[in-house]
C-alpha positions, 0 to 999 in steps of 0.5 A: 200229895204233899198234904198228906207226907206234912200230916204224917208228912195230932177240945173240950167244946167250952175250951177257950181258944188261946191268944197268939203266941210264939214258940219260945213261949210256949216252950218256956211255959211247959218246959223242954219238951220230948214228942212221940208218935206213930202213925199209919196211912189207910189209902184206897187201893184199886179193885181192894177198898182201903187198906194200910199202906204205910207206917211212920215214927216221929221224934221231936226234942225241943228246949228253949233254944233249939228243936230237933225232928225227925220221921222215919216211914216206909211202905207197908202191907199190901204195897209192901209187896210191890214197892220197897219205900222207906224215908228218914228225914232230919230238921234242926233249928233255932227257937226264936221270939220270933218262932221257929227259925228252921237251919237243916232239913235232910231227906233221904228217899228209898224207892226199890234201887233208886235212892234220892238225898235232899240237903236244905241249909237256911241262912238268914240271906239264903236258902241253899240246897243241894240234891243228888242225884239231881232232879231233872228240872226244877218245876214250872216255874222254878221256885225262886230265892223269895219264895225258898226265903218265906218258907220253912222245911215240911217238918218244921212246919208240923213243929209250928202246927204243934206249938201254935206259930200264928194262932189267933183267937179268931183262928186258932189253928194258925197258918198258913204253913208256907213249906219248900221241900227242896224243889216245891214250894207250897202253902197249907191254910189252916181254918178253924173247924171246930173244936173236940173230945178225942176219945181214942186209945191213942189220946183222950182230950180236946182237940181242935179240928182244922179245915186245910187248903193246899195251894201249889206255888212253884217247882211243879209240873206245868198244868194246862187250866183245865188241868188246874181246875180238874185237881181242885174240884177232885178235892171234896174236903181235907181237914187235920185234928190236933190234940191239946196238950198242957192246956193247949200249948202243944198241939201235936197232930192226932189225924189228917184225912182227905176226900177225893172225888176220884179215888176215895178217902185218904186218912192218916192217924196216930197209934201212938203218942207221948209226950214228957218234960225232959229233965 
């Protein structure tokens, strides 16, 4: 579920919710800006209850002028055993007045033998992308060049969930996060849930939790409508928590979690987390 690779893919309840404001803002107001995370996936295993399942690091430098992310995963314990899945994957871009402007995303995929690259370039008329080896099709229908256009790489979108792109006092989770991973073209809809006191050894602070909607555009299997209809009742709830930081200009994600009504909760979680001003 692509929900979940975008969360992996971090409030005080009288916290006043922040006005919009764009990325180069944000940066200014708190300076160049180094993340750390790590994360852990606890999944549903069949006929053995919810055990870990994957581990991954996050790494995001941003100044004034530019960003850099990146996050590195792989398989672990129980499915560690059957599969050897391990993802390093690279975004760069542009800090803007206007937000992020994303300008390559690279993906590298390990899974067992096989081994899959995925190069997205961004121009301001053109989305370019190059994939090998190739997918066997480009999904039902295919994404087109409007819709690659509107929409930024899955890790630049957890870069505009951390520095608030679109937040409005009425919803200050912002959104939708439109995203295009080199084939598929989706959307996550962020609505304000409510707003927290974390209390974890990872982070203690406000945070805010977001209610999430995944909507599939294009670039994906075809679905009969029942199909459709099948997947979206499967989904009880999904909701993503987002750790305030310098008086809630940063916002890196702390917990993404979701309810299937066929297989159980899915929870992805931060162990770890730092964040400093870059001398």
């Amino acid at each position: 579920m692509p929900f979940l690779s975008v969360a992996a893919t971090v409030g005080g309840l009288m916290f006043a919710p922040m006005v919009a404001q764009n990325a180069l803002a944000t940066i200014a107001a708190v300076g160049a800006t180094r993340i750390e995370a790590e994360y852990e996936a606890i999944t549903p295993v069949p006929w053995m209850g919810r055990h870990r399942t994957a581990s991954a690091s996050l790494t995001a430098d941003l100044s004034t002028s530019r960003y850099r992310i990146a996050v590195n995963s792989r398989a672990e314990g129980f499915v560690d055993w059957f599969v050897d899945t391990s993802t390093a994957i690279v975004a760069t871009g542009l800090v803007t007045p206007y937000g992020l402007q994303p300008l390559r995303y690279d993906s590298s995929v390990q899974d067992g033998p096989k081994h899959r690259r995925v190069l997205i370039d961004f121009t301001p008329g053109e989305v370019l992308v190059s994939v090998s080896p190739k997918y066997g099709d480009w999904g039902f229908p295919a994404t087109t060049p409007p819709q690659k256009l509107e929409a930024t790489d899955p890790l630049t979108a957890i870069l505009n969930m951390t520095v608030r792109t679109r937040a409005t006092p009425s919803n200050p989770c912002g959104g939708p996060l439109r995203i295009f991973d080199g084939k598929q073209r989706y959307d996550l809809r962020l609505r304000y849930n409510a707003r927290l006191n974390w209390d974890t050894d990872v982070y203690k602070g406000p945070a805010i939790r977001c209610d999430v909607d995944y909507v599939e555009i294009a670039g994906f299997d075809p679905k009969s409508a029942q199909e459709k209809e099948d997947d979206r009742e499967d989904i009880r709830w999904a909701n993503i928590v987002l750790a305030e930081i310098f008086n809630g200009r940063l916002t890196p994600p702390l917990q993404a979690e979701l309810r299937s009504n066929r297989s159980g909760k899915y929870t992805v979680q931060a162990t770890r987390l730092s964040y400093s001003r870059a001398r």
